[in-house]
C-alpha positions in Angstrom: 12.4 237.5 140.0 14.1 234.1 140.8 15.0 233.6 144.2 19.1 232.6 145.0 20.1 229.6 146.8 20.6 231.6 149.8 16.9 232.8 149.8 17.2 235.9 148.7 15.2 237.7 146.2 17.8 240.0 144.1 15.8 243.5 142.5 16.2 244.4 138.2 19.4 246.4 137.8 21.2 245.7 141.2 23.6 244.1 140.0 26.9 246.9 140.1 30.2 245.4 139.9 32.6 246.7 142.3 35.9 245.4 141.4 37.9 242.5 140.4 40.5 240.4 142.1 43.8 241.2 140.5 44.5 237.6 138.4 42.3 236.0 140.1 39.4 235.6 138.2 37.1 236.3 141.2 34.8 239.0 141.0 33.1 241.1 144.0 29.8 242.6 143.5 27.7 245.0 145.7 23.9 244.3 144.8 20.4 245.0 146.5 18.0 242.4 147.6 15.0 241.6 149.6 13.7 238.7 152.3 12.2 236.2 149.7 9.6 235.7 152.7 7.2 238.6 154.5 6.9 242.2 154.1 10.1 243.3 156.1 11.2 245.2 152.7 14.6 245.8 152.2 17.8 245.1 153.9 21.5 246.5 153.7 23.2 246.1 150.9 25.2 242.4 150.6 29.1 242.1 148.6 28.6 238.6 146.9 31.4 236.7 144.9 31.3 235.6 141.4 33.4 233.9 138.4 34.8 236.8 136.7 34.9 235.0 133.1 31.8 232.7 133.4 29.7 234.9 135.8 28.8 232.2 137.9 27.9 232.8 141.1 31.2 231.2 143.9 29.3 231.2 146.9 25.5 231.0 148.5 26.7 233.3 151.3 26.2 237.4 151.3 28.8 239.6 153.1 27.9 242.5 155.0 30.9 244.1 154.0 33.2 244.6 150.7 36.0 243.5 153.2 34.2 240.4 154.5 34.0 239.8 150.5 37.3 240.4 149.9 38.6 238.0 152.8 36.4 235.6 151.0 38.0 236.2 147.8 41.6 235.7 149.0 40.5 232.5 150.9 39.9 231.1 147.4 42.5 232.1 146.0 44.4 230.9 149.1 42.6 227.3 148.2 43.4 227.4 144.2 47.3 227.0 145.1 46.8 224.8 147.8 45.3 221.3 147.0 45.5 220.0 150.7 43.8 222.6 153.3 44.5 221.9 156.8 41.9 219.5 158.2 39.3 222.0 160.0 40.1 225.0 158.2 37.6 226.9 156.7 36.1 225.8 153.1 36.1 228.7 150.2 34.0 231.3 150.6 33.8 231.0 154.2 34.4 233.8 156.7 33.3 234.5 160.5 29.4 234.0 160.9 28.6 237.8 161.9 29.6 238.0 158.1 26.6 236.1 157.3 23.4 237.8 156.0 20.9 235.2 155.1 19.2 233.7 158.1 19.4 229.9 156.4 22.7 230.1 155.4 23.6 231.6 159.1 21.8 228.5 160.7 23.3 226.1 157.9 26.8 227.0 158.5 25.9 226.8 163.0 24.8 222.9 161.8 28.2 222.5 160.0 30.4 223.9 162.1 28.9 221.6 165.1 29.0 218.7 163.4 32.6 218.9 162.6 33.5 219.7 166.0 31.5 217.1 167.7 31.1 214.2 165.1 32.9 215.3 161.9 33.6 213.4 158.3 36.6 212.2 156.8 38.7 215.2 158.4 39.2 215.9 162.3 38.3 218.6 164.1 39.4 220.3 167.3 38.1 218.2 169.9 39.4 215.0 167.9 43.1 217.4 168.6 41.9 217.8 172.2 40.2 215.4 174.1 38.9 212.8 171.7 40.7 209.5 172.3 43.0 207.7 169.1 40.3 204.9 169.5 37.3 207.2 169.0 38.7 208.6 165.9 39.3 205.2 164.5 35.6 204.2 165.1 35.1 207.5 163.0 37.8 207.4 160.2 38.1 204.3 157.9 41.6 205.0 157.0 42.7 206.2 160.1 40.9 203.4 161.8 43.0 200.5 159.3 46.1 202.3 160.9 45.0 202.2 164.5 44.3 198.7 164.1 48.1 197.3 163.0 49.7 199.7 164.9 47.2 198.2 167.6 48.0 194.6 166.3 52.1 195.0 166.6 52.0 196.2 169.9 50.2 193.6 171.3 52.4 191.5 169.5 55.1 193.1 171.1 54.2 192.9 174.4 53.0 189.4 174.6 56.4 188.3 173.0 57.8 190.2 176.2 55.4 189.0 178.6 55.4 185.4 178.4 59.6 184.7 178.7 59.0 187.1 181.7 56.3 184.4 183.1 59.3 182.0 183.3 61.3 184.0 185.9 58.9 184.8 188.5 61.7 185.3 191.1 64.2 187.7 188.6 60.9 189.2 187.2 57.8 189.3 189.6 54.6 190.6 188.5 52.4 191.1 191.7 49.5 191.7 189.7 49.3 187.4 189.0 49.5 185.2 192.2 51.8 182.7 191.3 54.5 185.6 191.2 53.0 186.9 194.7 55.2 184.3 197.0 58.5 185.7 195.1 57.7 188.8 194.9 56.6 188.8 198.8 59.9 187.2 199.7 62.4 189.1 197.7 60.4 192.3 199.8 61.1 190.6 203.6 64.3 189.1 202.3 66.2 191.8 200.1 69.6 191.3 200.6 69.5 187.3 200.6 67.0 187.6 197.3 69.4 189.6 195.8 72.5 188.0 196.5 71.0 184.6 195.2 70.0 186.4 192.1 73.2 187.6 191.5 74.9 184.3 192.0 72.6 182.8 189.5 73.0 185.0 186.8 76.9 184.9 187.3 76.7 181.6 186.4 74.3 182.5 183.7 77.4 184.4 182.3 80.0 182.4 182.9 78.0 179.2 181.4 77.5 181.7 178.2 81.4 182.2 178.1 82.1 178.3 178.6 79.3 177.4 176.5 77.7 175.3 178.9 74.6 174.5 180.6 74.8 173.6 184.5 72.5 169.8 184.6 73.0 170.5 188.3 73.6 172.7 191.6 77.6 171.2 192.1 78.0 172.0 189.0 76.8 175.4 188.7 78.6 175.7 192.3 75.3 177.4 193.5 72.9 176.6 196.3 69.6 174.8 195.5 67.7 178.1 195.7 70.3 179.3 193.6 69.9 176.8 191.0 66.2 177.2 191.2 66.9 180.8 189.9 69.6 179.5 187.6 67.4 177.7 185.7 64.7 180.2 185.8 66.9 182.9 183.8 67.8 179.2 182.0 63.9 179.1 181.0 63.6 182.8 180.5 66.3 182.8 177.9 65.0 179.9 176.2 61.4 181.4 175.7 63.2 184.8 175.0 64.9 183.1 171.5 62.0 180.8 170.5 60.5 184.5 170.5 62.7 185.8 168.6 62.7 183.0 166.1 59.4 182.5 165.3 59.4 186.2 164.5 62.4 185.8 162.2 61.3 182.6 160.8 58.0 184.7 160.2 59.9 187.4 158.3 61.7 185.4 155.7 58.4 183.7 155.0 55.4 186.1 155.1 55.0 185.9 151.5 53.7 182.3 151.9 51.9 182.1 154.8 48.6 183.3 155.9 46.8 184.8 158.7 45.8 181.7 160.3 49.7 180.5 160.1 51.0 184.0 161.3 48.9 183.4 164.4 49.8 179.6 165.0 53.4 181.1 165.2 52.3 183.8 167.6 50.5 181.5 170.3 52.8 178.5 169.4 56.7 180.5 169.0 58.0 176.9 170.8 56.5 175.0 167.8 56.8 178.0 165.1 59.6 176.1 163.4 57.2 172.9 162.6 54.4 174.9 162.1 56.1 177.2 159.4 57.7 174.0 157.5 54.8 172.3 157.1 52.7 175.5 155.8 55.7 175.6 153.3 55.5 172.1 152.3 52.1 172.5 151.8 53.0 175.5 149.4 55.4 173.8 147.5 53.1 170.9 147.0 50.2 172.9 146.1 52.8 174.6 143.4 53.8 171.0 142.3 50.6 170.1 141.7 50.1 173.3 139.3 53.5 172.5 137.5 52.9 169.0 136.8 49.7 170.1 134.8 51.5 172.6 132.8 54.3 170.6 132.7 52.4 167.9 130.9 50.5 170.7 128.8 53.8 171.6 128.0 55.4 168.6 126.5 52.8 168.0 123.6 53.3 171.3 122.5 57.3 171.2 123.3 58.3 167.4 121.6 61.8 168.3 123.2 61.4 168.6 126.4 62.3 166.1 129.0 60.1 164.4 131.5 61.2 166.3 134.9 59.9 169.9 134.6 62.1 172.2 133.7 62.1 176.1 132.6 61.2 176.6 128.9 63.0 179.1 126.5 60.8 180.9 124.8 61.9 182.1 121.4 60.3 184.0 118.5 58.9 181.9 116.5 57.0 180.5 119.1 53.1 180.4 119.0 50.4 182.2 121.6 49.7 179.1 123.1 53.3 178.0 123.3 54.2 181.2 124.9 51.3 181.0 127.5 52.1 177.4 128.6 56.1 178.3 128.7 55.6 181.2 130.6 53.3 179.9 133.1 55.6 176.7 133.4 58.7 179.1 134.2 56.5 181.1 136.4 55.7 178.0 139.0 59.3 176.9 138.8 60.5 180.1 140.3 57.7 180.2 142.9 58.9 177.3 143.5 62.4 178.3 144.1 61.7 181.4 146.5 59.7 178.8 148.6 62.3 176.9 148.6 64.8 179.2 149.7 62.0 180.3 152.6 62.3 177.3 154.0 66.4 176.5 153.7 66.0 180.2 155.9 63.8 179.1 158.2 66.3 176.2 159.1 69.1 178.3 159.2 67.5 180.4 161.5 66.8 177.4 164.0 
C-alpha cells in the first residue's frame, strides 16, 4: 500500500465516491486511511478532491468534512474562471487549517502562510497592505521595484527643478533649514510689515516690467529703493532659473530619442547650459549617422551607376536584386534618421 503525498497510508477498497461537482469536473471522495507512521491505527474518515475524468488526485490536503471538501471544490472552480486571483488569497484547494488532517501538510501550510505574510514572493501580503513601507516592497518585488525607482527618479527631478530657482530668492522664498536664507528669513520675522511692503514693491515692478517688456538695469529706473531692487532682481534671478528649468526639460522632450543617460543628466545638473549640451550631443548624432551614410552611400553607387554623388534616397523597384534592395534600404533608412535628428535640433532652438 503506497503512501500519498500527504503521508497517509490509504486501506484496499476505501475508495467510495460521494458525489460530483455539477460541471465541474471535480470529484469528492470519502475514503479511510491510516498514520503512515506508529501504531496509532486509524483515524476519522477524510473527503479528498479528485479529477473527475482523469482520476487524478487535485490536492495533498484531506478535509475533515464533506463541506470543508466542497468549499474546496468551489474554490477551484472559483480559480478556473478567474486567471488573476487577488494577491494573498488562498491557492486551490485551500481552506481554514482546522480543515487540515495530515500533521505535515498542517505544518507545511503554517510555513506558507508565514512566509507570505512576513517575507512573501512575487505577490504581497497583508502586512506589505499595512505597515510595510513602498521601499521595502521594492527591495522585495523586481517589477514593482523598477516602478518605485522612476517614479522615485521623476520626483526628485521634480523637486530639484523647484528647488534650485527657489535658492535665488532667499528673501521672497526663505528656507530656514540652509544658513544663507537664515539672515532673510530672521529679518522678514522682526521686520514683517517693512519686508513685506518691499516685497510687494518689487514684484510690482516685476509685473509692470512683464507688461512693458522690460528689464529695470537700475533702482531709478525700477523707481524702487536699493533694498527694493535687491529683491527686484532676486524674483529677476528666480524667473530666469525658473525658464532655463523649464527649457532644458522641453528641449529634453523633443530629443529623448537621441540622447542618453549620461546627456539626460548633463541637462539635469547643467539646465543653464542644457541648450549647448543638447546640440552638441545632436551634432554628434548626426555625424555619427553621416559617417554610416557615406559608407552605404558609396556601396550604393557601384551597384546604382545612376546615382549622383551627394547621398540621396534610392527608389527601390522590382526588378531590383537582394543586395540592391539591402544597400537601398539601408541608405533611405540613415537619410531619415537623419532627418528626425535634424528636426530635434531645429526644436531645440526654437525652444530657446
Amino acid at each position: 500500500m503506497a503512501a500519498d503525498a500527504a503521508g497517509i497510508r490509504q486501506s484496499p477498497g476505501s475508495v467510495e465516491p460521494k458525489f460530483s461537482r455539477a460541471q465541474s469536473g471535480i470529484e469528492i471522495r470519502k475514503e479511510k486511511y491510516s498514520e503512515a507512521r506508529g501504531t496509532t491505527g486509524s483515524f476519522h474518515d477524510v473527503w479528498r478532491l479528485y479529477d473527475k475524468n482523469t482520476g487524478a488526485k487535485l490536492s495533498n490536503i484531506d478535509y475533515s468534512s464533506e463541506r470543508a471538501a466542497g468549499w474546496a471544490a468551489d474554490d477551484i472552480v472559483s480559480r478556473r474562471e478567474d486567471q488573476n486571483p487577488p494577491a494573498f488569497s488562498r491557492a486551490p484547494g485551500d481552506v481554514a487549517i482546522d480543515d487540515i488532517r495530515s500533521p505535515d501538510t498542517w505544518l507545511d501550510r503554517i510555513k506558507g502562510k508565514a512566509a507570505d505574510a512576513l517575507k512573501g514572493g512575487a505577490t504581497f501580503g497583508a502586512l506589505d497592505r499595512s505597515i510595510h513601507t513602498q521601499l521595502h516592497k521594492a527591495a522585495r518585488n523586481p517589477y514593482f521595484g523598477e516602478v518605485f525607482k522612476r517614479i522615485s527618479s521623476m520626483m526628485n527631478d521634480s523637486s530639484r527643478a523647484a528647488l534650485r530657482p527657489s535658492e535665488a530668492a532667499p528673501t521672497v522664498l526663505p528656507k530656514i533649514d540652509a544658513a544663507e536664507s537664515l539672515g532673510p528669513a530672521l529679518k522678514s520675522f522682526l521686520y514683517g510689515k517693512q519686508a513685506s511692503a518691499d516685497i510687494d514693491a518689487a514684484f510690482q515692478s516685476v509685473l509692470r516690467g512683464t507688461l512693458d517688456q522690460r528689464i529695470y538695469a537700475t533702482a531709478e529706473a525700477a523707481e524702487l529703493t536699493p533694498e527694493q531692487f535687491r529683491i527686484y532682481h532676486e524674483f529677476r534671478d528666480a524667473i530666469n532659473a525658473s525658464l532655463e528649468e523649464l527649457a532644458s526639460g522641453e528641449a529634453f522632450a523633443v530629443s529623448r530619442d537621441y540622447v542618453d543617460a549620461s546627456t539626460k543628466k548633463s541637462m539635469l545638473d547643467n539646465p543653464w547650459n542644457a541648450q549647448q549640451i543638447i546640440k552638441d550631443t545632436l551634432q554628434e548624432k548626426i555625424s555619427g549617422l553621416m559617417l554610416k551614410l557615406n559608407t552605404s552611400y558609396d556601396q550604393a553607387k557601384t551597384l546604382f551607376p545612376k546615382l549622383g554623388e551627394n547621398p540621396q534616397p534610392i527608389k527601390l523597384r522590382d526588378k531590383n536584386s537582394a543586395e540592391q534592395n539591402r544597400v537601398a534600404t539601408e541608405v533611405n533608412g540613415l537619410v531619415k534618421q537623419i532627418a528626425q535628428v535634424n528636426e530635434a535640433k531645429a526644436r531645440v532652438d526654437s525652444i530657446y
